[in-house]
C-alpha positions as semicolon CSV with decimal commas, in nm:
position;residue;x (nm);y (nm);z (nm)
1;X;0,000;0,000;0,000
2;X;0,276;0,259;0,088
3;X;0,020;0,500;0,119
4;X;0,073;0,864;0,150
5;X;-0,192;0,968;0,320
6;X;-0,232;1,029;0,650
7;X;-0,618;0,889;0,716
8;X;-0,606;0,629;0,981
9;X;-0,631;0,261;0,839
10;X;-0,688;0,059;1,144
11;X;-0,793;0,105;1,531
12;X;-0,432;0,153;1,710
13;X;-0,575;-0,004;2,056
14;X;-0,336;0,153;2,343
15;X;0,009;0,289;2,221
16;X;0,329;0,072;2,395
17;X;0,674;0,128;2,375
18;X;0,961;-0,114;2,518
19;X;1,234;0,071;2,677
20;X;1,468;0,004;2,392
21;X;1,264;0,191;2,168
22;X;1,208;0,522;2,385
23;X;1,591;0,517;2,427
24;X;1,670;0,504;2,086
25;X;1,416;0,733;1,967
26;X;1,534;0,989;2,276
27;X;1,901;0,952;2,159
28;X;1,800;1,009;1,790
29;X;1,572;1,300;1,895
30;X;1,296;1,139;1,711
31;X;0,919;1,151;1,828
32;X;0,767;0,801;1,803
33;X;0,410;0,962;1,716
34;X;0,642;0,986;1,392
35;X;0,692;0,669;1,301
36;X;0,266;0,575;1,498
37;X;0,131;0,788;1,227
38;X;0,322;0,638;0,949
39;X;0,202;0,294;1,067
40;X;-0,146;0,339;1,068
41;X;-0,153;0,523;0,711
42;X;-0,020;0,206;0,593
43;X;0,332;0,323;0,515
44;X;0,494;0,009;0,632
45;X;0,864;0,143;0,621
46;X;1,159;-0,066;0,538
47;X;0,991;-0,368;0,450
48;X;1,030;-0,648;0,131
49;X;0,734;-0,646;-0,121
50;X;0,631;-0,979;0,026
51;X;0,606;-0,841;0,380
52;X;0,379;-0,503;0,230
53;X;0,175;-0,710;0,049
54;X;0,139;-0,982;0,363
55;X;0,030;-0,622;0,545
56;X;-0,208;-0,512;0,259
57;X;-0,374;-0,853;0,331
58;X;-0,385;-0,819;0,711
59;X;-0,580;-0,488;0,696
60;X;-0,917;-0,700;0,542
61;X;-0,825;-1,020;0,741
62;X;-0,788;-0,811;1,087
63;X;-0,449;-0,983;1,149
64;X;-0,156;-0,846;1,267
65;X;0,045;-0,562;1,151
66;X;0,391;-0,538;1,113
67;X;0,676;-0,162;1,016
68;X;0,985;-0,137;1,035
69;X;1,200;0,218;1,011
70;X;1,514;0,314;1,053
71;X;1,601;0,534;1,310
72;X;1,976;0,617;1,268
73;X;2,178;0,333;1,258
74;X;1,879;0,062;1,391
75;X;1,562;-0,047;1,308
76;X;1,252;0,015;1,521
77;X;0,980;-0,225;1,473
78;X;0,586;-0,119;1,524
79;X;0,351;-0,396;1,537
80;X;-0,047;-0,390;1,568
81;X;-0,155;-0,716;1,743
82;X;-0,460;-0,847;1,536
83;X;-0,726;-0,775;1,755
84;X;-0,615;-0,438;1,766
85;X;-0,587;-0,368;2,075
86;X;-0,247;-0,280;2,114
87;X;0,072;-0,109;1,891
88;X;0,387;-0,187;2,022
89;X;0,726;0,011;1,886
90;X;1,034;-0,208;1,970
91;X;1,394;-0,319;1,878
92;X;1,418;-0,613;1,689
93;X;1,623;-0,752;1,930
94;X;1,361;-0,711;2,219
95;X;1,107;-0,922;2,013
C-alpha cells in the first residue's frame, strides 16, 4: 500500500513502547508519534514487497500488523496485534 496519506487505516488499541525503543528514539531526537502515524496510514517502512503485500492482506483479514523504520543506525519495529488492541514500537532484538 505505501500510502501517503495520513487517514487512519486501522484502530491503534493503546500505544506501547519497550524501553529500547524510547531510548533510541530519545538519543536520535525522534518523536515516536512519527513513526505511529506512518504505521497506521499504511506506510509500512523498510519492508520487502512480500512483507507489504502480507500487510495489505492483514488490513481485510484483521491480522496483525507489522513496520519497520530506521532510526539512525537501527531499526525500530511497530507492530499492531490483530485484535487491535495494542501497537507496540520495539527493537528487533527485544522481540
Amino acid at each position: 500500500m505505501n500510502s501517503t496519506s495520513n487517514k487512519p487505516l486501522f484502530a491503534l488499541g493503546q500505544i506501547v513502547a519497550t524501553p529500547g525503543a524510547l531510548e533510541l528514539l530519545e538519543s536520535a531526537e525522534e518523536a515516536s508519534n512519527e513513526f505511529i502515524a506512518k504505521h497506521v496510514s499504511g506506510n509500512w517502512g523498510d519492508l520487502c514487497d512480500e512483507d507489504r503485500e502480507l500487510n495489505d492482506a492483514a488490513l481485510k483479514e484483521q491480522s496483525r500488523l507489522f513496520s519497520a523504520y530506521t532510526v539512525g543506525n537501527e531499526k525500530i519495529w511497530v507492530i499492531t496485534e490483530a485484535d487491535r488492541s495494542s501497537t507496540t514500537l520495539l527493537l528487533p532484538s527485544e522481540y
